[in-house]
N, C-alpha and C positions, 0 to 999 in steps of 0.2 A: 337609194334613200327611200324612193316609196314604197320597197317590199318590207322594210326595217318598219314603217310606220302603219304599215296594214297588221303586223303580225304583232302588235304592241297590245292593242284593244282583243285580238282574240285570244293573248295569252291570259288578261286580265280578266276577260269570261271567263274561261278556264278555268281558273281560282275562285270566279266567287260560286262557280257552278259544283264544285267540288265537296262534295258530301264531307268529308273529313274537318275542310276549312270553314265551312257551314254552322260544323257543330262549334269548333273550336270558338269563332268570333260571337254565337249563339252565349256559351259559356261566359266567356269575356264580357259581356255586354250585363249578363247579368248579373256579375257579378261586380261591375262597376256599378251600376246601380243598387245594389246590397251598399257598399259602399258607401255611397252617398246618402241613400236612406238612414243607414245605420250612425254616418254621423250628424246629421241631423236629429236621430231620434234622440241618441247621445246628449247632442248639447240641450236639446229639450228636456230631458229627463236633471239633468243638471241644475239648469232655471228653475225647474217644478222643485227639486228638491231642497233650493236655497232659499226659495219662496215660502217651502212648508214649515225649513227650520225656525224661520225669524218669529219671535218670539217675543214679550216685554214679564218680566219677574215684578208683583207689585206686591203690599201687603193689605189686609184689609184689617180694619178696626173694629167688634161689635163689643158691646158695654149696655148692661141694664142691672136697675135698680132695685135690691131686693132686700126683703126682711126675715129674719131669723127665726128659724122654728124649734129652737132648741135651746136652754139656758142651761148651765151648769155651773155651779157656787160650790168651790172647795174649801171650807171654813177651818183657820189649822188656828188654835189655842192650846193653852197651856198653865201649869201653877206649878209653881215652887214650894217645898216647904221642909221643916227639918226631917220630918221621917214622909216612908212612901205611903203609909195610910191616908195621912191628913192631904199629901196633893193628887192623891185620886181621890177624894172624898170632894175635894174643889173643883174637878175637874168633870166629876160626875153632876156637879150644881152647874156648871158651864151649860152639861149636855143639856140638862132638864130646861133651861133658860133659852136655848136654841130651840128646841122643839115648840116649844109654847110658842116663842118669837112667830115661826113659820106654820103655827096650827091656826096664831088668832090672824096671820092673815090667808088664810083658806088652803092650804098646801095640804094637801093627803098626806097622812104621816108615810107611806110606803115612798114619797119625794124626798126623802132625805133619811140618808143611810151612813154608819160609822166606816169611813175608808181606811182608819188605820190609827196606829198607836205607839208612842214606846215611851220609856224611862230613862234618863242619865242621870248620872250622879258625879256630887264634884264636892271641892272642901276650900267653905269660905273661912278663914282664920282657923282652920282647921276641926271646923262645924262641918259634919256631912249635910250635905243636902241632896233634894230628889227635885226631877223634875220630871213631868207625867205631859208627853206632848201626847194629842187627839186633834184628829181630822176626822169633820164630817162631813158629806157631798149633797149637795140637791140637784138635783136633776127635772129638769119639768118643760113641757111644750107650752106652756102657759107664759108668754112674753109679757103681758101686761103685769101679768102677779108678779114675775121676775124682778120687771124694773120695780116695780112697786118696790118690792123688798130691798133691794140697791137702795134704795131711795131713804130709808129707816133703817140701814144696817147700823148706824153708831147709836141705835136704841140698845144691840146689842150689847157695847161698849157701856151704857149708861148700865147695864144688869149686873153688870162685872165682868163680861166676859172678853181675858184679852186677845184681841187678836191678831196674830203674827201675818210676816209677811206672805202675799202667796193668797191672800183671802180674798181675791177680789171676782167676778162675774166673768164670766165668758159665753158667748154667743155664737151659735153655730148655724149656717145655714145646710142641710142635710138635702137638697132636692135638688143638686148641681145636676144632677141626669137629664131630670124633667125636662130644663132649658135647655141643653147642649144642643141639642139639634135646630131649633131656631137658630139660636146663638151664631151658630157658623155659619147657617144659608144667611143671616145679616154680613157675618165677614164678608164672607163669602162675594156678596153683592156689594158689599163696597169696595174689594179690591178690584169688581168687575170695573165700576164706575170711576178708578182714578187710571187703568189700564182702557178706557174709553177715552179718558181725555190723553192720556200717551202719545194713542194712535190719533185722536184727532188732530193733534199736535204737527202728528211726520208724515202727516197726511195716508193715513192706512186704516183698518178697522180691524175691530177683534172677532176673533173667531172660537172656537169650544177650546176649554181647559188643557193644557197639555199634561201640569203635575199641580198639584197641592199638596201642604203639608200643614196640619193642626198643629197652633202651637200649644200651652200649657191653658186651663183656666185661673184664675186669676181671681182670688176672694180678697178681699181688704174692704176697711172700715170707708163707707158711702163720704164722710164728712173730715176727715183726715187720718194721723194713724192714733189711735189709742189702744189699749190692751189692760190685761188685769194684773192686780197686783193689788197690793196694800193701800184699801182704799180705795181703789182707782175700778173704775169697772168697765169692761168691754162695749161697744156698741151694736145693740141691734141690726142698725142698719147697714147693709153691704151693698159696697159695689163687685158686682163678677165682670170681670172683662177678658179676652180673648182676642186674641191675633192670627190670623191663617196669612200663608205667602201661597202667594198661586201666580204658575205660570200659564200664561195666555199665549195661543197662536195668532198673530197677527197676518192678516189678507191683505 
């Protein structure tokens, strides 16, 4: 029994003295350690990644108030009569009564130009008749003389001239560019500030933009809707408003 128990420990030297087994548990050792490293780095990389996804989608609002730099008046009349001499001949007293209308209140005759023309013909009790429709346009940056004119258009109507539907003002604001870029750093910052209170919410903070996306802009009458027509005339004043959705990384 005691030669069994002397020769135990020097077979054990033996082995761990043994260059082969050396390398071997050398290998193994590191490789257990890769091991361990790696799934650790593993589930870290995991957390880090579920931590970068999280994310809050909000929308932001910007709206401001703006005035029209552009008028345009499509004035469409017309006369009836038994032959076509006599209702172009009334038609051409129409023109002459629209231009004076727009000369005495300051309009450069080069703001209003003939857009078009035609004739039809039809048989009352079997009387031919003509009818001589004309349209004419004004065009002008001059908003104040605009409404003016809106404002005096049934002086027209008192001169004889009748006019059909489709005659009323329109208003355009032409400088949508100029704003747009405000416009959206305002969205912009208001979707930041309801994505601020999100997170202040779930107890988290926001961090830089992940996407944004512009929505359309948005012109419509400042005081509700109106538009032109017969009688009826457009407003000046507009509201432009815009929407941006932007997603935020949340920390």
């Amino acid at each position: 029994m005691s030669d069994l128990t002397a020769e135990t420990p020097a077979s054990a030297s033996r082995f761990w003295r043994d260059p082969a087994n050396q390398r071997w548990l050398a290998s193994a050792t590191v490789l257990a350690i890769g091991l361990v490293a790696g799934g650790y780095l593993l589930g870290n990389g995991l957390v880090r990644a579920r931590d970068a996804d999280r994310s809050v989608t909000v929308r932001g609002l910007a709206e401001r108030d703006v005035t029209a730099d552009l008028a345009t008046w499509t004035i469409a009349y017309s006369a009836t009569a038994g032959d076509l001499a006599t209702a172009q001949a009334s038609v051409d007293r129409d023109s002459a009564s629209i231009r004076a209308f727009f000369r005495e209140l300051g309009f450069p005759a080069d703001d209003l130009q003939p857009t078009g023309a035609n004739v039809s013909q039809f048989s009352d009790n079997g009387v031919q008749r003509f009818t001589v429709h004309q349209r004419m346009s004004l065009r002008t940056t001059d908003i104040k003389r605009a409404q003016a004119a809106v404002r005096r258009q049934f002086e027209l109507v008192r001169r004889g001239v009748v006019l059909e539907e489709g005659s009323g003002m329109a208003f355009t604001f032409t400088r949508l560019n100029a704003i747009k870029p405000a416009m959206v750093a305002a969205a912009t910052k208001d979707a930041r500030a309801s994505a601020e209170q999100f997170a202040k919410d779930s107890g988290t903070s926001v961090g830089e933009i992940k996407s944004a996306t512009q929505g359309y802009f948005e012109v419509t009458a400042r005081d509700g809707d109106s538009g032109a027509g017969w009688g009826v005339s457009d407003t000046p004043y507009k509201k432009v408003r815009v929407v941006t959705t932007v997603d935020f990384y949340l920390r």
